[in-house]
Residue, then its C-alpha position, 0 to 999 in steps of 0.5 A: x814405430x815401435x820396435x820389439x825388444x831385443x831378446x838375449x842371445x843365447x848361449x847354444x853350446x851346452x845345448x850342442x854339448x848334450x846332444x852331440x854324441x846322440x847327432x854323431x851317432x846319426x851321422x856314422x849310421x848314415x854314412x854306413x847305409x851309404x857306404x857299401x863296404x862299411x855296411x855289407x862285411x860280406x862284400x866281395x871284390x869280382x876278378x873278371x876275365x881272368x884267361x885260364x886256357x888258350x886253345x885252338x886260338x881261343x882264350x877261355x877266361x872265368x870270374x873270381x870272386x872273392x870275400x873281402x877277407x881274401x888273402x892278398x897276393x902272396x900270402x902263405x896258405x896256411x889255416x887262413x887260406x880259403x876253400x874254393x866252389x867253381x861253378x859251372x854254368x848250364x845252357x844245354x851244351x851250347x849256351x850260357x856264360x859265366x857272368x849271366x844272371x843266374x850264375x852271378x846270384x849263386x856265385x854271389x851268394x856262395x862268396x858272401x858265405x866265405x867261398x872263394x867262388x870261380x864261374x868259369x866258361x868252356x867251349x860249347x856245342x855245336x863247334x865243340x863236341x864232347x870231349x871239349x867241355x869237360x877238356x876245359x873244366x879240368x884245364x880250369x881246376x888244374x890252374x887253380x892249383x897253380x902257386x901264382x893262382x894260390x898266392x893271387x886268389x888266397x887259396x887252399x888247392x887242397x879244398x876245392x869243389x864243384x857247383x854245376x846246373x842243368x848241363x853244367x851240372x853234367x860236367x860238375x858230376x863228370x869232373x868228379x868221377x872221372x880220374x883216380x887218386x887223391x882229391x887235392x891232385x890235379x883236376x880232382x875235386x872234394x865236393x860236387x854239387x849237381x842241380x839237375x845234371x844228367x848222369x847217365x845218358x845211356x838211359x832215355x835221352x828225354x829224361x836227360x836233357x832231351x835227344x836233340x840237345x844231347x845228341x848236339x854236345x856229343x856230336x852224334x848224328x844218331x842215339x844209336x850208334x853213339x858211343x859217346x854216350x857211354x864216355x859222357x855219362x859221370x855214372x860210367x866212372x864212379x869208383x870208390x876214390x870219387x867225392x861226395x855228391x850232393x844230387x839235387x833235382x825238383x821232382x815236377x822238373x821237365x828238362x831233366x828227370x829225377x830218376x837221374x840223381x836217384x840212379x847216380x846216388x844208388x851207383x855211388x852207395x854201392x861203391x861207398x861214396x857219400x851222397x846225398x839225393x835231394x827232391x824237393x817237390x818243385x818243378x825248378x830246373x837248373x840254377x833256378x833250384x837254388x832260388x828255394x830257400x831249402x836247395x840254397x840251405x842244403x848246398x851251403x851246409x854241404x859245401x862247409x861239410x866237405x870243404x872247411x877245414x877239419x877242425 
């Protein structure tokens, strides 16, 4: 039988050595669309159930969530040191939590956009009635601003707003009227932020929120008497020592109507506070504002307005 003839082997090295460096780039671009941390610069690390307040036998706790550039603990605060938007989850007073959907998108997106985000949960109606809630949400801020949560969390106490939706908005808007004196203090805050939070619920309940569900957080048997519709409403306390708002409500929203951002911008023009109203012609409530590309654009550009460093 005849054999094939024997063909040379040949010398594959000067092959390899040309399209080496081409194979090496290959190999580090896939290893980097592997790599979470490698591809994604705006990863974040999640600091979960991190208990804030004990009251009445319960642990209130919230999430963290912080840029990969987060200073690490210790760190002194200067420039470096990071603005804060805690967020506050709607629910109608008797629902919600801080890790749900809803609020892990926009608490998510807030840190990819170098915030130092923290979603916090709070006592709820009906066993809570108000004062509780908002007892909880100023408990919250006034942690923030301890040295161990500033040294931990990397940072700046004196740079801290507020996001809040639907009912959670209602407490975002009361956290920053109520109290006086200097915004870097306290439970005070820079900035605010409401997605269709009630303001006033010494109007129409139906454009509130609705008489049942506002009735329950204020624990009320009745809208009239109900003098905890006065004390619940942000409207009730602003004053010229108050942060900037932004109001944002859909113009079609069936839960809260936008005459309540519009009454709360008009009450904070004429005490001089800066304000922002914004209707877009949506029929979104809530944490779903956020999902329109120009609510989710507007918030951020006014989030870094008021609570970047001044350059």
């Amino acid at each position: 039988m005849a054999l094939s003839p024997r063909v040379p082997a040949r010398n594959l090295q000067p092959v390899f050595a040309r399209f080496a460096p081409a194979v090496l780039i290959v190999v580090l671009l896939l290893l980097i669309a592997w790599n979470p941390v490698a591809a994604d610069t705006n990863q974040i690390e999640i600091r979960s159930n991190l208990v804030y307040r004990q009251v009445g036998g319960q642990n209130l706790a919230l999430d963290a969530y912080l840029p990969m550039a987060a200073l690490p603990a210790g760190t002194p605060v200067p420039t470096t040191a990071r603005s804060v938007v805690v967020v506050i989850h709607g629910g109608g007073w008797v629902g919600g939590d801080k890790a749900d959907e809803h609020r892990e998108y926009i608490s998510r997106a807030l840190a990819q956009d170098g915030f130092v985000v923290i979603s916090v949960n709070y006592r709820l109606a009906p066993d809570h009635v108000f004062p509780a809630a908002i007892d909880d949400v100023k408990a919250a801020i006034a942690w923030l601003r301890q040295p161990a949560q500033v040294a931990s969390l990397g940072i700046d106490p004196a740079r801290i707003g507020v996001l809040g939706d639907s009912s959670g908005a209602q407490l975002a808007g009361l956290l920053g009227s109520i109290g006086s004196g200097p915004l870097d203090r306290g439970s005070r805050v820079s900035a605010v932020v409401s997605l269709a939070g009630p303001m006033s619920f010494t109007t129409d309940l139906a454009e509130a929120g609705g008489a049942n569900s506002v009735l329950m957080f204020l624990g009320c048997a009745a809208a009239i008497p109900c003098p905890s519709r006065k004390d619940a409403s942000p409207i009730t306390y602003v004053d010229p020592s108050d942060p900037p708002y932004l109001l944002v409500n859909g113009a079609d929203d069936p839960v809260v109507r936008p005459a309540q951002s519009v009454l709360m911008g008009k009450a904070l023009d004429q005490v001089g506070v800066a304000n922002e109203v914004l209707i877009p012609p949506i029929s979104a409530h809530g944490s779903d504002l956020f999902h329109d590309a120009g609510v989710a654009k507007a918030t951020i550009v006014f989030l870094h307005k008021y609570l970047d460093v001044a350059s």
